[in-house]
DRENKOL-822374 format. One record per atom (N, C-alpha, C, CB): residue in three letters; x negated, y negated, z negated. Coordinates in steps of 0.05 Angstrom, whole numbers, plus 5000, padded with zeros to 4 digits. Each point is the difference from the previous one (the first is absolute). Glycine has a CB too. Layout:
ALAXYZ ...
END
This chain:
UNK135363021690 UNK500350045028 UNK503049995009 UNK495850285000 UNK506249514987 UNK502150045014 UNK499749975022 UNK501949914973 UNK497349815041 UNK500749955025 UNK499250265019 UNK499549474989 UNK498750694998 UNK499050215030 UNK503150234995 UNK492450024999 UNK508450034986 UNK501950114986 UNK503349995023 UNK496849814944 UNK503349855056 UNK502749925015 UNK499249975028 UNK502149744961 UNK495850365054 UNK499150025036 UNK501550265001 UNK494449775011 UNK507350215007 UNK501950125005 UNK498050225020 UNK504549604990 UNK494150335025 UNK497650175014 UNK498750214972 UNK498449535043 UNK500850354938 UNK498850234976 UNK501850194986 UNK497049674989 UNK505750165009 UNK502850264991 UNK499550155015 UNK503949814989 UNK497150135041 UNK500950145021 UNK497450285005 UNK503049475022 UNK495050394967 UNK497250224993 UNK500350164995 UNK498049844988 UNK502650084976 UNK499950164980 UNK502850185002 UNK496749664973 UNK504650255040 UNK502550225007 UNK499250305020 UNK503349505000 UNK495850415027 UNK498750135013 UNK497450244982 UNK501649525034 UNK496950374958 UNK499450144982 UNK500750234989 UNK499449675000 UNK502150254988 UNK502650204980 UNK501350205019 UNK501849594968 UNK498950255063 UNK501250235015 UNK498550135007 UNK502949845014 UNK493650104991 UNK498750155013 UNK499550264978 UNK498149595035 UNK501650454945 UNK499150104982 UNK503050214998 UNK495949574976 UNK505550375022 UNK502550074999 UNK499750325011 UNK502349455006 UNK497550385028 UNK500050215029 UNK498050184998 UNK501449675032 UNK496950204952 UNK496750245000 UNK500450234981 UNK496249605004 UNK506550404971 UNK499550144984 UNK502450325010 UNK497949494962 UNK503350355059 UNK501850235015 UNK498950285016 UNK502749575006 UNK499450584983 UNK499150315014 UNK499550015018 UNK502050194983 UNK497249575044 UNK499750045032 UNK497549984999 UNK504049825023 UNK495250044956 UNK496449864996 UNK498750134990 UNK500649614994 UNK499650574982 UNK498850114994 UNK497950225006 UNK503149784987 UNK497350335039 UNK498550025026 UNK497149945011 UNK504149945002 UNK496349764998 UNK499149815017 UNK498749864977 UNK503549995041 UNK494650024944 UNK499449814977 UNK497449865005 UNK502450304967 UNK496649725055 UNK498549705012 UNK501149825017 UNK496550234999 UNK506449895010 UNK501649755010 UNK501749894980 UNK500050175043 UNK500049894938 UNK501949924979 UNK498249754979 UNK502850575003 UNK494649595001 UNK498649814981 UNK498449825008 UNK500350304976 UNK500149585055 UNK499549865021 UNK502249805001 UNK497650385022 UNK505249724974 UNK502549854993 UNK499449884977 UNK503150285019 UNK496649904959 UNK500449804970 UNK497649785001 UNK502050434964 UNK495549655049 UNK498249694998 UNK499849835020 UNK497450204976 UNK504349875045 UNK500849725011 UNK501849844986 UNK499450185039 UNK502950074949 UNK501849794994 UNK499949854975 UNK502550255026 UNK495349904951 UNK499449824981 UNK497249795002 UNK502750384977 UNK496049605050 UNK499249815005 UNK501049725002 UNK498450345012 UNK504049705005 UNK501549735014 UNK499549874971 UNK504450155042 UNK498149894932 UNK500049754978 UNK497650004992 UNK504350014982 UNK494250125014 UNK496849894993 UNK499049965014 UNK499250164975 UNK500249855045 UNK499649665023 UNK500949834990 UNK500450115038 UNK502249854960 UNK501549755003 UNK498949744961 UNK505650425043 UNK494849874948 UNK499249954972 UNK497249834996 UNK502650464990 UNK496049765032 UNK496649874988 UNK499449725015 UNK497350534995 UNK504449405026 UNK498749765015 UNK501949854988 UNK497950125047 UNK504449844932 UNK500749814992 UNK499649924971 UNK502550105036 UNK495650134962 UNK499249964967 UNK497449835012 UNK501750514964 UNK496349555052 UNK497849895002 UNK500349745015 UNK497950444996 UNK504749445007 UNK499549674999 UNK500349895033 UNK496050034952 UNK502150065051 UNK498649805033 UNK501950075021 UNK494550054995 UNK505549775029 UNK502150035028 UNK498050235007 UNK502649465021 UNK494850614983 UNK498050215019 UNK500450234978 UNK495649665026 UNK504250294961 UNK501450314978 UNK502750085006 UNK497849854958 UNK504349985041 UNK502550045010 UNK500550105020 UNK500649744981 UNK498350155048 UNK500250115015 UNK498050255012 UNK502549594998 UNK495750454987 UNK499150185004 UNK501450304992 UNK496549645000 UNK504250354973 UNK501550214993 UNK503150035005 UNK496550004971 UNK504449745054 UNK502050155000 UNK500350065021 UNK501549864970 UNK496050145050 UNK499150175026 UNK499950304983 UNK496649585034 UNK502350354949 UNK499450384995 UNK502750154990 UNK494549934980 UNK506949905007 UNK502850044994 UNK501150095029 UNK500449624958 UNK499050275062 UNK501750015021 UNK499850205015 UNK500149604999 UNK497450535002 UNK498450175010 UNK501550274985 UNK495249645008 UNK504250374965 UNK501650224993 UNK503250085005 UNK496449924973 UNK504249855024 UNK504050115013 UNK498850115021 UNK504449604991 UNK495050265032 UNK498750135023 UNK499850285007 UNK497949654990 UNK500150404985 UNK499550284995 UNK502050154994 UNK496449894988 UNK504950074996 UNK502150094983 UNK501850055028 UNK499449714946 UNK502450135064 UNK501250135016 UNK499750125025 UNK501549784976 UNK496350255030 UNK498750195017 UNK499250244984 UNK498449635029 UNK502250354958 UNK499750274982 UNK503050114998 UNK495549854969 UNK506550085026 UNK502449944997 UNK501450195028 UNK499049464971 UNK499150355050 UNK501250175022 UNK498850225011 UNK501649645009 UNK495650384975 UNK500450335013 UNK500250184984 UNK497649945031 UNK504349934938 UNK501450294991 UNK502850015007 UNK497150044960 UNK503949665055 UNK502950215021 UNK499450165021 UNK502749654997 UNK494150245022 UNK499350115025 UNK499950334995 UNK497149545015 UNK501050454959 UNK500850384999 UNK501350044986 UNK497050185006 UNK505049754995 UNK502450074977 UNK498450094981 UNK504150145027 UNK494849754955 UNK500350164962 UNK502049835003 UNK495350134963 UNK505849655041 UNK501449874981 UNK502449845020 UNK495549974961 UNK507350125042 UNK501749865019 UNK499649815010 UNK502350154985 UNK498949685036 UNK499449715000 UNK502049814983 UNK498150115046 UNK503450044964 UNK503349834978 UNK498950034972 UNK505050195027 UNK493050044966 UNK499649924968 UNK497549704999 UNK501050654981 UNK498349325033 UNK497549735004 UNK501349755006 UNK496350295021 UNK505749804988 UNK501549665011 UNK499949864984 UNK503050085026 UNK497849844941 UNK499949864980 UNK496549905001 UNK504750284972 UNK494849935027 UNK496649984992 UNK498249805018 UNK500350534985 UNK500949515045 UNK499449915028 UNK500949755001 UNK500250405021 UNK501649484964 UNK501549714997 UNK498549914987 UNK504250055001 UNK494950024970 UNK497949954988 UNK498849795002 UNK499950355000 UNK498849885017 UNK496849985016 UNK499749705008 UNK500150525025 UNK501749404997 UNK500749945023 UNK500149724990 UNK502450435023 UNK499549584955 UNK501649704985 UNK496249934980 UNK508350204986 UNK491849875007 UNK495750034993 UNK499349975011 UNK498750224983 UNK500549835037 UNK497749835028 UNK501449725004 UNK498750495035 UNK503549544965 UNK501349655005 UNK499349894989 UNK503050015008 UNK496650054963 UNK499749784973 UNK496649934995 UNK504950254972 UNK494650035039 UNK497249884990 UNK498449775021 UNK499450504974 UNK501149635057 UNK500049815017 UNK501649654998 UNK499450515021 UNK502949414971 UNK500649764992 UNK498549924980 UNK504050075015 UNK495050114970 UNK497849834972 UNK497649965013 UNK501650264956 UNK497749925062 UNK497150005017 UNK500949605014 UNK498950775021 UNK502549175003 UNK500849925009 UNK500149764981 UNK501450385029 UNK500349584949 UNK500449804979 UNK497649914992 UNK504050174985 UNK493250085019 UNK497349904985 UNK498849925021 UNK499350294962 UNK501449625057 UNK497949915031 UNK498550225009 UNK498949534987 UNK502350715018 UNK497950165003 UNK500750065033 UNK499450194944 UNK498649725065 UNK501050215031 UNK499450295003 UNK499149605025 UNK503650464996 UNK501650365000 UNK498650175022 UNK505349824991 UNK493650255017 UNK499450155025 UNK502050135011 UNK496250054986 UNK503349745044 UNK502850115016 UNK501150255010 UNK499149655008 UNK503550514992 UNK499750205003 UNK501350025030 UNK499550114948 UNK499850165069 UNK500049905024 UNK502550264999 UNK494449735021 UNK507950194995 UNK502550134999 UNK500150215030 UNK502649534968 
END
């Protein structure tokens, strides 16, 4: 599996990941351990999305899981923001985490996009 390895969208995952797990294991969370463990499986969803529709081959596999990939950042940082909204957790300490996020929805969307997939428009 190199090539799934060097998608800078699956690093950028599996990094996320790591931060999310990171943030869940801190003294503000410990608290809160169905929002925490709501965090860790979104965020270890995303690379296994990304993982399983590029192991299983097909453009309708691909883009299927990396709607669901997409869906979880989604999640993920809406979760993100309502542990600044009630403060457990600063906002300045999420900003890294919130860039993340953010730079992840880009990527997976340009791979969506790269696979012909049409986006549902979002209304501003």
């Amino acid at each position: 599996m190199q090539q799934l390895e060097s998608l800078v969208a699956y690093q950028v995952a599996c990094r996320l990941s790591r931060m999310s797990y990171q943030l869940t294991r801190a003294g503000s969370l410990r608290d809160h351990r169905a929002l925490a463990s709501q965090i860790q499986r979104a965020a270890i969803s995303i690379p296994a999305n990304i993982a399983e529709g590029y192991a299983l081959g097909t453009k309708p596999q691909w883009v299927r899981h990396l709607r669901i990939a997409l869906g979880s950042a989604a999640e993920l940082r809406s979760h993100l923001r309502l542990l600044a909204d009630l403060r457990i957790v600063q906002r300045s300490d999420l900003t890294d985490h919130i860039k993340t996020v953010d730079r992840l929805i880009g990527l997976v969307v340009g791979l969506l996009k790269g696979a012909g997939a049409t986006l549902p428009r979002r209304e501003t």
